[in-house]
N, C-alpha and C positions, 0 to 999 in steps of 0.2 A: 453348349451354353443354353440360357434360358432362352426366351423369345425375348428379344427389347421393346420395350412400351412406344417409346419415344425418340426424337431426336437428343431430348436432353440427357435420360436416359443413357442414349448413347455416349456422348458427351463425358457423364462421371461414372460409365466404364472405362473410358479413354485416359483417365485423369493418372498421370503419372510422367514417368522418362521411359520414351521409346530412342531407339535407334534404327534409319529411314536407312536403307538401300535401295536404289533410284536407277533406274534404265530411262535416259528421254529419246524418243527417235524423233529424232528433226526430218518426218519425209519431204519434205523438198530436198535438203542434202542424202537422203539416201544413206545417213549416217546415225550413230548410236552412239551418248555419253553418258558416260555412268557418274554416280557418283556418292557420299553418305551426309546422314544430316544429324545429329540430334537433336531432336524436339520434346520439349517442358510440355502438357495440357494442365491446366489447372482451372475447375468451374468456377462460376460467380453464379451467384446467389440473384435471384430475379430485383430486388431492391440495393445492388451492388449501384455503389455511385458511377463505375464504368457503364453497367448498360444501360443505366439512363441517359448518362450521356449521349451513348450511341443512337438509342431510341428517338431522342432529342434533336439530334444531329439529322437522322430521317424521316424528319417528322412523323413519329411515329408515337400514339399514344405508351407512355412506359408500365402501364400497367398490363400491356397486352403479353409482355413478353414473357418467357418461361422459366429464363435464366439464361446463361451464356458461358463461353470458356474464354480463358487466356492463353493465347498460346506461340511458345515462342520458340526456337530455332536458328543453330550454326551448323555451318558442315562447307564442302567444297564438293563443286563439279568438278569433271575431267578437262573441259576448255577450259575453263577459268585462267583470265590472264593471273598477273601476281600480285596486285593492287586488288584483286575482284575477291568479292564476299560474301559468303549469304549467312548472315547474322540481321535478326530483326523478332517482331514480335506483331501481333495483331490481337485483337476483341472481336469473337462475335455472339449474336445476338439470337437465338433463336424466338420468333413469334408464331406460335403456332397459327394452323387457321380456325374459328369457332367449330366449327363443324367435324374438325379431326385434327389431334395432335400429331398424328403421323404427318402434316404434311403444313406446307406454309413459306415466311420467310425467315432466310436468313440474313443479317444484318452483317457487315465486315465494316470496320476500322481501316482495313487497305485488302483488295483482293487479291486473285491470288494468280492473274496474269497482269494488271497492274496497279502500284500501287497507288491509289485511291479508295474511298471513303464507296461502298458498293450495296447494293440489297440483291439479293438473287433467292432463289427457289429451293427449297431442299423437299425430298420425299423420304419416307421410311420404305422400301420394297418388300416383295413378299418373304425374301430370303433375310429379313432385317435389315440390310447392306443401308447405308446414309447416303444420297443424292444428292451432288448442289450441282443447281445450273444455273448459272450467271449470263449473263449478256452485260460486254462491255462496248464503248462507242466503237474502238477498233476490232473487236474481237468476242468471242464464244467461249467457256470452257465450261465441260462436262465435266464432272468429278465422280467418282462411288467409291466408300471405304465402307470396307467387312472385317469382321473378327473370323480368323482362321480357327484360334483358341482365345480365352482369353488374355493370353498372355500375346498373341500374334495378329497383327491386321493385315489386307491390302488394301493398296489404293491405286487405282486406275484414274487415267484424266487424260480429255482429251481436248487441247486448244486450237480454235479453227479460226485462223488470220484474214478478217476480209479481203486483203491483200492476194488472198491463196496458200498462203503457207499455212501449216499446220503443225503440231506437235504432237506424239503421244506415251504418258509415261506408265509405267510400271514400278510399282512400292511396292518391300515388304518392310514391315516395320514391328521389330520385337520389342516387349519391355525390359530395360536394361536397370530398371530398380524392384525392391522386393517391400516397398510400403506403399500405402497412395497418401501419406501424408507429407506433401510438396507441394502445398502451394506456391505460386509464383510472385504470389503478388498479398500485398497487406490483405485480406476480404477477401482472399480467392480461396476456397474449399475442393476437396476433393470429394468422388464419391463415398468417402468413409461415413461424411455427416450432411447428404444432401437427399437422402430417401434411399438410398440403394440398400437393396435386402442384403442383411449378415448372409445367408446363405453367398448370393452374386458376387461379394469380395469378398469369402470365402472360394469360391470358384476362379475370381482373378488373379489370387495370390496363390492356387495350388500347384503342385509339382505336375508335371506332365510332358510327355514325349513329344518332340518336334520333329515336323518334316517337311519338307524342302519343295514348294511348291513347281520350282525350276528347277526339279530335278537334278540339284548336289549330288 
């Protein structure tokens, strides 16, 4: 793949239907549950009436910000009683910092150990990989998601419970559509018409050989 500019960048390579295969190891139980998700990313536009809102919400000038995604998600864990769900959706915000677009806040709608209204930290690394680190009142979580291909990411995270307990998962997450025109939302854009070079989705829609990072 090319080198990614940005976090937003990132973001409307991202912009499609992936399908999330999920390992979480809960070490305080010493135990491992799997499970799948499918997840919608759809960007918004930096004058999107959503991240103003949010920007608004964090008190945060809305002119700062770069743009954002919509992004929403069902699927089942392996505990999951029979009432238990995970279907929901979130906005986030990215604000870069003056000094460098690689690096800054993110802005979330509800985060992603609980849900609440959160700002946390993201970096762009040298490998392009996306960073967010969040600090919540109870809790910690690290996150990094990379493009294997572009058609494939992972994502790593790791939640650390003041309490002591901890959590750490493993994602790989393929895309299971063949256009990026899927928005989610009325004003939500994909990479097709938000800067990203014809060549870059040209590169995310091509055929190409998969392999199996967990050795299938």
């Amino acid at each position: 793949m090319d080198p990614i500019i940005d976090a937003m960048e990132f973001f409307q390579l991202s912009a499609g239907n992936w399908r999330s295969q999920r390992t979480t190891h809960h070490l305080a139980f010493r135990q491992a549950e799997k499970g799948e998700l499918d997840i919608n990313v759809a960007t918004l536009e930096a004058d999107h009436p959503q991240v103003i809102e949010l920007c608004e919400l964090h008190k945060i000038n809305p002119s700062l910000a770069a743009g954002g995604a919509l992004v929403s998600w069902q699927g089942t864990m392996a505990w999951d009683q029979s009432d238990d769900g995970h279907k929901d959706s979130t906005v986030m915000v990215v604000v870069p910092d003056a000094d460098s677009p690689r690096k800054g806040k993110l802005l979330r709608e509800k985060g992603y150990a609980e849900t609440m209204p959160v700002a946390g930290l993201y970096k762009m690394d040298a490998q392009d990989g996306l960073v967010l680190i969040t600090e919540y009142e109870t809790m910690s979580a690290h996150e990094r998601f990379s493009f294997i291909t572009p058609s494939r990411r992972m994502r790593t995270s790791i939640v650390k419970r003041f309490g002591g307990f901890s959590s750490a998962s493993f994602c790989i997450e393929t895309r299971i559509d063949s256009n990026l025109d899927n928005g989610a939302s009325a004003g939500a854009n994909t990479g097709a018409n938000i800067g990203v070079t014809s060549q870059k989705q040209q590169n995310v829609l091509a055929p190409e050989e998969y392999y199996s990072i967990l050795g299938w």
